[in-house]
C-alpha positions as CSV (number, residue, x, y, z in Angstrom):
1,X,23.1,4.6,14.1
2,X,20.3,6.0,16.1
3,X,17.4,4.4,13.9
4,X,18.9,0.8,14.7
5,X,18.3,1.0,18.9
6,X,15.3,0.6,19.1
7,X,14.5,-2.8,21.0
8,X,12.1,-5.6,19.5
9,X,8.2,-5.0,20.3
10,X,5.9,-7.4,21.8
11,X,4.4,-9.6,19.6
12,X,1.4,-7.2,17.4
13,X,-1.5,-8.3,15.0
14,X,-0.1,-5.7,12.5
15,X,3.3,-7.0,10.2
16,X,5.8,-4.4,8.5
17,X,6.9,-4.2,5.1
18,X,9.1,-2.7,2.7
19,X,8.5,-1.9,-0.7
20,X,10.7,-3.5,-3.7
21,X,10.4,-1.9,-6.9
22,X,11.4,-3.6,-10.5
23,X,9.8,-0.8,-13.1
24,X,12.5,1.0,-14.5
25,X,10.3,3.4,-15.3
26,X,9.2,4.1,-11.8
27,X,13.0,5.6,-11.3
28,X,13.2,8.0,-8.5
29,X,9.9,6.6,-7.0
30,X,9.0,5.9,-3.7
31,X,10.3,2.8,-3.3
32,X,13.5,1.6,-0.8
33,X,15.0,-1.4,-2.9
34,X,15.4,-1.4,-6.4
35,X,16.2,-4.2,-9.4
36,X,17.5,-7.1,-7.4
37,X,15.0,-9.3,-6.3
38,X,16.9,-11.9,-4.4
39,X,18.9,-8.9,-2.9
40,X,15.8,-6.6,-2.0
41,X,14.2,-10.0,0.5
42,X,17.5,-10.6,2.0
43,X,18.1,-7.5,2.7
44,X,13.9,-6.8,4.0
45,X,14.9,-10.4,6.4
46,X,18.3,-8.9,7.8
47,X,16.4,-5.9,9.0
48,X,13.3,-8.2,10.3
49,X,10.7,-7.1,7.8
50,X,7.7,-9.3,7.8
51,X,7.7,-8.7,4.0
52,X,7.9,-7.1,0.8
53,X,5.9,-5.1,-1.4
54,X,6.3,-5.7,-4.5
55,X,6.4,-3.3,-8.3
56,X,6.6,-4.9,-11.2
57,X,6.3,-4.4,-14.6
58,X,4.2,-7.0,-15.6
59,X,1.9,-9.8,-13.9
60,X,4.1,-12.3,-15.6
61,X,6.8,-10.3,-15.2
62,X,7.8,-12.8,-11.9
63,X,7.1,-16.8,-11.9
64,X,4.9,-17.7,-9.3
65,X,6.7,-20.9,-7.9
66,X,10.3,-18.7,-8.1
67,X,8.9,-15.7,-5.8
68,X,7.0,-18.4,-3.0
69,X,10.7,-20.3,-2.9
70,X,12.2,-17.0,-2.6
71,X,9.7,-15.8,0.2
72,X,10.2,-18.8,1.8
73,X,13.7,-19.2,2.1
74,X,14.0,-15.5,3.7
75,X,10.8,-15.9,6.0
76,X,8.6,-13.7,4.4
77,X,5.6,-13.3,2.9
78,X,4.4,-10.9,0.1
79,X,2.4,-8.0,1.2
80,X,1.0,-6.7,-1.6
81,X,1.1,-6.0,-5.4
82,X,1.0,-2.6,-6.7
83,X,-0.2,-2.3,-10.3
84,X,1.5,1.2,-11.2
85,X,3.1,0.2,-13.6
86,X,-0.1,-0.4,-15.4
87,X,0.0,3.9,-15.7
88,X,3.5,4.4,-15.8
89,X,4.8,2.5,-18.2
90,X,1.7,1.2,-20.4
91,X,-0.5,4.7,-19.6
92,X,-3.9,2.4,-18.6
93,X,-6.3,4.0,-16.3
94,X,-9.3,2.7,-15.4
95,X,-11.0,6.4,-15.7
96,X,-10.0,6.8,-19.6
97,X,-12.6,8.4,-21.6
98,X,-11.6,5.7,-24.1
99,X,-13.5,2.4,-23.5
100,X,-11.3,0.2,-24.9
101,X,-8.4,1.6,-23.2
102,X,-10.6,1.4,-20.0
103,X,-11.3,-2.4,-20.8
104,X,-7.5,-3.1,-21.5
105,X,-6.9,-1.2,-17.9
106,X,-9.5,-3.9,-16.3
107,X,-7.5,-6.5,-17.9
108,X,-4.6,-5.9,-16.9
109,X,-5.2,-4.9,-13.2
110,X,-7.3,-8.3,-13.2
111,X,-4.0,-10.2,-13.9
112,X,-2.2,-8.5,-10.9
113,X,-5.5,-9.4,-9.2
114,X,-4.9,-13.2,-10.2
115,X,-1.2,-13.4,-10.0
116,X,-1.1,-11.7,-6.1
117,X,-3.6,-14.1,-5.2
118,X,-1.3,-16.9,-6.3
119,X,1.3,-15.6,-2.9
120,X,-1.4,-14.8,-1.1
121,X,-1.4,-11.2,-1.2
122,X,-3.9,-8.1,-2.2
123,X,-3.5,-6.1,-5.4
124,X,-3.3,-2.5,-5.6
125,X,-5.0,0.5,-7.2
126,X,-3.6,3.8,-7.1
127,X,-2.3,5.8,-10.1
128,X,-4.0,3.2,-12.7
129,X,-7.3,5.2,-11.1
130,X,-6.7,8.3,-13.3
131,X,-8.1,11.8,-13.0
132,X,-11.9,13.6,-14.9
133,X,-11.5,16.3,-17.2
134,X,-8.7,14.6,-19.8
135,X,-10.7,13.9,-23.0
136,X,-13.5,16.0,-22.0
137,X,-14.5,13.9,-19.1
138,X,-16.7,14.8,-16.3
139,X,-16.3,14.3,-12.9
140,X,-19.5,12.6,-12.3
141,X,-18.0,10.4,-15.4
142,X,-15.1,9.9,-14.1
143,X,-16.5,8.6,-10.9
144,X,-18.9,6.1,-12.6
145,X,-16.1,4.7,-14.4
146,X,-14.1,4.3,-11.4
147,X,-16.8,2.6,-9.5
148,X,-17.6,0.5,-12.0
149,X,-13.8,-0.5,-12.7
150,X,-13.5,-1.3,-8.9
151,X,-17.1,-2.9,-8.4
152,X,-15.8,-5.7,-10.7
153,X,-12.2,-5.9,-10.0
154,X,-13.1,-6.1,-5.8
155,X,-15.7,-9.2,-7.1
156,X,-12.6,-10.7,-8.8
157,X,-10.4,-10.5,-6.0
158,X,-12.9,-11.9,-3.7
159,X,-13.6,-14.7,-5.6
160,X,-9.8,-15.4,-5.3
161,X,-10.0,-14.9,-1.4
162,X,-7.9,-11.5,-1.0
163,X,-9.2,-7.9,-0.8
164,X,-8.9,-5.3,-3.0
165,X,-6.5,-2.2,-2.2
166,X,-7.6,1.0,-3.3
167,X,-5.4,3.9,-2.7
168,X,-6.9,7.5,-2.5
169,X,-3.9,9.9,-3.6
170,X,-2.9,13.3,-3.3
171,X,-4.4,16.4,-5.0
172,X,-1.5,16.5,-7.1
173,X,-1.6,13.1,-8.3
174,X,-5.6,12.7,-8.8
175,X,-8.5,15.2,-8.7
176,X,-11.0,12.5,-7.9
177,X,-10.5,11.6,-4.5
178,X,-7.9,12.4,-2.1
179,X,-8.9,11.8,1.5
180,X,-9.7,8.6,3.2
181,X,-13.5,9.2,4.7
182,X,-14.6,10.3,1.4
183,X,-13.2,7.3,-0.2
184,X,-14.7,4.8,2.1
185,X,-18.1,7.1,1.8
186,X,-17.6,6.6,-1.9
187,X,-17.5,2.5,-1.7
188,X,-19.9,2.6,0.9
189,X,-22.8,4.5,-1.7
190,X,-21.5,2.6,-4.8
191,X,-22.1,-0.6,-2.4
192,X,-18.5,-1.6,-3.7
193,X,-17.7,-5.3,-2.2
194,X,-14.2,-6.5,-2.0
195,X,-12.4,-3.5,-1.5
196,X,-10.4,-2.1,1.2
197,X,-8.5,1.3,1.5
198,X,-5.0,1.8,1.6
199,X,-4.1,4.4,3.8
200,X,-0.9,6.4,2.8
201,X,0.5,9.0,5.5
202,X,2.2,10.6,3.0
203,X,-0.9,11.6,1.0
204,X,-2.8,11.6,3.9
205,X,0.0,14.7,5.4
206,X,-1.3,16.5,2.2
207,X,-5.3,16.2,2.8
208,X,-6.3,15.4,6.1
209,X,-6.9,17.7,8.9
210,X,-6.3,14.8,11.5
211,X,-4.2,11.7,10.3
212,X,-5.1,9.5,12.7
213,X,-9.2,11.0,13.1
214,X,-9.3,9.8,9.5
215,X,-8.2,6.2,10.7
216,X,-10.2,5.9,13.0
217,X,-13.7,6.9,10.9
218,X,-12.0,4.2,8.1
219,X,-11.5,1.6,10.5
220,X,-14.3,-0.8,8.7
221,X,-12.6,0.1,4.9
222,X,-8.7,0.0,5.9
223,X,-6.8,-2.6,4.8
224,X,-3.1,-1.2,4.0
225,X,-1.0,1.4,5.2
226,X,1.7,3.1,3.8
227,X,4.3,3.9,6.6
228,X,5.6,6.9,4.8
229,X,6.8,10.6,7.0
230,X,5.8,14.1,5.6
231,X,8.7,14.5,3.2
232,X,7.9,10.4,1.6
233,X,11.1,9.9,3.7
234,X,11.4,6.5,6.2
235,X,9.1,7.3,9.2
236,X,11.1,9.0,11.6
237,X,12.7,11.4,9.0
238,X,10.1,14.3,8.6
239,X,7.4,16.0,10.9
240,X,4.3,13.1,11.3
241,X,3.3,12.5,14.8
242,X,4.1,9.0,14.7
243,X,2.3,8.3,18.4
244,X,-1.5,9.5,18.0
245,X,-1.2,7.5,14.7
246,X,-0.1,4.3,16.5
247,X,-2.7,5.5,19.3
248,X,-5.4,5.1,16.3
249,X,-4.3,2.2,14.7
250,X,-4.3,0.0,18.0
251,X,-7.1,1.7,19.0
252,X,-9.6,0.4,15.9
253,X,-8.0,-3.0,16.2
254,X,-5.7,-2.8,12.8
255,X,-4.0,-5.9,11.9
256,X,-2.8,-5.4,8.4
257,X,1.2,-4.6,7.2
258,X,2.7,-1.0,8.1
259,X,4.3,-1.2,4.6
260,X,7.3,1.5,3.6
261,X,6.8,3.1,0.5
262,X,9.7,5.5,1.1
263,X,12.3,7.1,-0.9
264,X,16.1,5.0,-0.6
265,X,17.3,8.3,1.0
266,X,19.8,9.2,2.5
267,X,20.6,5.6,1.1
268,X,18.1,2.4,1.1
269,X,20.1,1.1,4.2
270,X,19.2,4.1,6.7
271,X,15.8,3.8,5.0
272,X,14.9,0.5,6.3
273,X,16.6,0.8,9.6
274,X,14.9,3.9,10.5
275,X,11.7,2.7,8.9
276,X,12.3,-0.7,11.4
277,X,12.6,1.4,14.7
278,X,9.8,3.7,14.1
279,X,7.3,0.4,13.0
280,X,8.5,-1.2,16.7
281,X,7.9,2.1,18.5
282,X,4.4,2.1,16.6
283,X,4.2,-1.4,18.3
284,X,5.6,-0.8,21.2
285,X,2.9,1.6,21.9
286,X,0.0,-1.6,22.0
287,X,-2.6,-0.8,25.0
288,X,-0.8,-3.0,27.9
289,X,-4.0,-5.3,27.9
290,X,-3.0,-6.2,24.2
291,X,1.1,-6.7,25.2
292,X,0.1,-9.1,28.1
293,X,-2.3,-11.2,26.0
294,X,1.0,-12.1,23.7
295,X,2.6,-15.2,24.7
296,X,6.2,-14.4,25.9
């Protein structure tokens, strides 16, 4: 299979992942393994993954001690936690006009918060951001709330030695922000500390003029990337330019995980390979200062 030939990279600062996704309400999602926990890492370690990305339904919803012994018997570490399910299945958004619903959303992305930082890795905010105008919301509102949610929740996260990850999504899925430089600009005004950006490609196809122009003017915010092509399809599998994005993402120094967040199609298999070849061609493409400053 053609996405398997691609030779191993030098060594590179930035890691790849693969997403694993236990929310059986999240069926159909963007995710490449499914259910099977113990499956889903030996399957990311077969196909050299640095790590996995992890969905779950709950913050409890995994022990602790149990996922570190798993990560450690396959080599891998955990990437991040995304807290979707905190929309998805339990409808919490940190932008509800209710308060208490707001405060029960803060809660609850506060124990991902606690629970990542227990394997070492970020939490996630995407969907639990929410949209203005439900309830009679305004934008302005809307925005306040969402600062205010992720002003305390990036303190938290600190305090536990990670970053926060917040993810600007498509028009379709949010109305309050959508592309990366007006994120950052948002964090920047609001002062926010403790929070990165994750950078999706597959939302960032949607809204940005330039994919990689918009890395490059995030470079002091980004923290994550999604490694996901036009169609939310492994890399390789739609129309993104995969080479002026690796040009940018060498090019403002990124070290964080290339992380797939991918549909399993044609089947989860292909999905990794082909998601594996195009992260070492991304590698591959390191300035050759950067390849001959990596020990052999």
């Amino acid at each position: 299979m053609i996405c398997s030939m691609v030779p191993a990279p030098p060594a590179s600062p930035m890691r790849s992942a693969i997403t694993v996704s236990l929310v059986s309400e999240a069926r159909g999602g963007p995710f490449v393994l499914w259910d099977d926990l113990e499956a889903a890492a030996a399957v990311a370690a077969r196909h050299g993954f640095d790590a996995i990305e992890l969905f779950l339904p709950a913050p409890d919803a995994v022990d602790p001690g149990a996922l570190r012994a798993l990560l450690d018997r396959h080599h891998l570490a955990c990437a991040a936690m995304g807290t979707g399910a905190g929309w998805v299945k339990h409808r919490l958004r940190l932008t509800d006009p209710d308060p208490t619903v707001r405060r029960r959303a803060q809660d609850y992305a506060a124990a991902f918060i606690d629970r990542a930082a227990e394997v070492g890795a970020p939490a996630i905010i995407g969907s639990m951001q929410g949209r203005w105008g439900e309830g009679g919301s305004t934008r302005d509102q809307a925005l306040d709330w969402l600062a205010d949610g992720l002003r305390q929740l990036g303190q938290r996260a600190a305090a536990r030695g990670q970053a926060l990850l917040y993810e600007p999504l498509n028009r379709y899925e949010t109305n309050l922000i959508s592309r990366a430089e007006e994120a950052a600009l948002f964090l920047d005004q609001h002062q926010i500390a403790g929070v990165q950006l994750l950078c999706d490609l597959f939302h960032m196809n949607i809204e940005e003029a330039d994919i990689a122009a918009a890395l490059r003017n995030v470079r002091h915010r980004l923290g994550h990337v999604h490694f996901a092509d036009s169609n939310r399809r492994a890399m390789g599998l739609g129309h993104t330019a995969l080479a002026p994005i690796a040009e940018a993402l060498h090019a403002i120094g990124y070290h964080g995980f290339l992380s797939a967040e991918v549909h399993p199609l044609p089947d989860a298999e292909t999905a990794a390979a082909c998601t594996m070849a195009s992260v070492r061609s991304c590698l591959a493409s390191a300035p050759a200062s950067e390849r001959k400053a990596q020990p052999c």
